[in-house]
N, C-alpha and C positions, 0 to 999 in steps of 0.2 A: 473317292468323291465325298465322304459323306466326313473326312477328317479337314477339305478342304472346306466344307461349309461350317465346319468347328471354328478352324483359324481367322475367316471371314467374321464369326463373330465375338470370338475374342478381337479381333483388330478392331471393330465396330464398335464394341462395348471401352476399349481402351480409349479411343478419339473421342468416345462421347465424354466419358472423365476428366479427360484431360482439357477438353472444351469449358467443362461447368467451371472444373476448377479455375480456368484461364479467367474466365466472365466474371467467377467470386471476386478473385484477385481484383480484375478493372476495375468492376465497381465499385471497391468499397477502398480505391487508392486514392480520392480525394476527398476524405473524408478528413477534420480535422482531428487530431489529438484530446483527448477529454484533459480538462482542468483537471489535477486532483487537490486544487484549490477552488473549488469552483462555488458556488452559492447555495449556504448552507453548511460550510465546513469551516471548523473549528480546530485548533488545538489546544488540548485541554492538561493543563500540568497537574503532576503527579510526585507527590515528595514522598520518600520511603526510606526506613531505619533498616539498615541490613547488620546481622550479626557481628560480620568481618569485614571491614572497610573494603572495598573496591571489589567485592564477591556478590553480584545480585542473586545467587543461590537460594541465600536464605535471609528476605527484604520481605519486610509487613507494610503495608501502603498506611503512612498518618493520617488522620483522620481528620477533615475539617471542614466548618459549615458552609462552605462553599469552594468550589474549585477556581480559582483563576482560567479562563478561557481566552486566547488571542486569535489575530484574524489569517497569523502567519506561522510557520516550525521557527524561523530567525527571532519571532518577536518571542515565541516560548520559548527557547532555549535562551532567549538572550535574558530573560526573569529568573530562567532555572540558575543561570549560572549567579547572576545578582546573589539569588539567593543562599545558593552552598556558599557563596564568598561570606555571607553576612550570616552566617550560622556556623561556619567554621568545625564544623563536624565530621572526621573522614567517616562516617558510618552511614549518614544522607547519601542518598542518593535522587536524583531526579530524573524524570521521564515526561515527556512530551507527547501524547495521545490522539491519533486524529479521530474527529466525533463529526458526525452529523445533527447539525443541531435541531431541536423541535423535540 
């Protein structure tokens, strides 16, 4: 008797589980997608000298009074690449940052 009132509540406590979880699920199945462009983000470029051409190992970030920021990653990589073409340096390297602006 007292192993059947055991599996009784293992069975109980299983369907409850399985319930919340079901209900989590529902609920939150029509929720949209978050922007990870969404207002307030930024990409922020980043030029860097690295030792060894094409090794980010060992890359010291240049230094400069202000960073270039776009409103898109296309619109910053399409500046990074500008720009390695128009410095001509295999040692540069560039990198595109998302930031949260403020």
């Amino acid at each position: 008797m007292k192993s059947r009132r055991i599996m009784t509540r293992r069975l109980f406590l299983s369907l409850a589980v399985a319930m919340a979880v079901t209900g989590i699920l529902v609920a939150h199945r029509g929720e949209p997608a978050s922007n990870p462009d969404g207002p307030g983000v930024v990409y922020v470029y980043f030029p860097s000298l690295c030792a060894t051409p094409g090794d980010p190992a060992d890359c010291h970030e240049l230094p400069r009074p202000d960073r270039p920021s776009f409103q898109s990653m296309e619109a910053c990589s399409a500046h990074a690449n500008a720009e390695l073409r128009r410095e001509n340096n295999p040692k540069l390297m560039a990198s595109c940052m998302r930031r949260q602006e403020g």
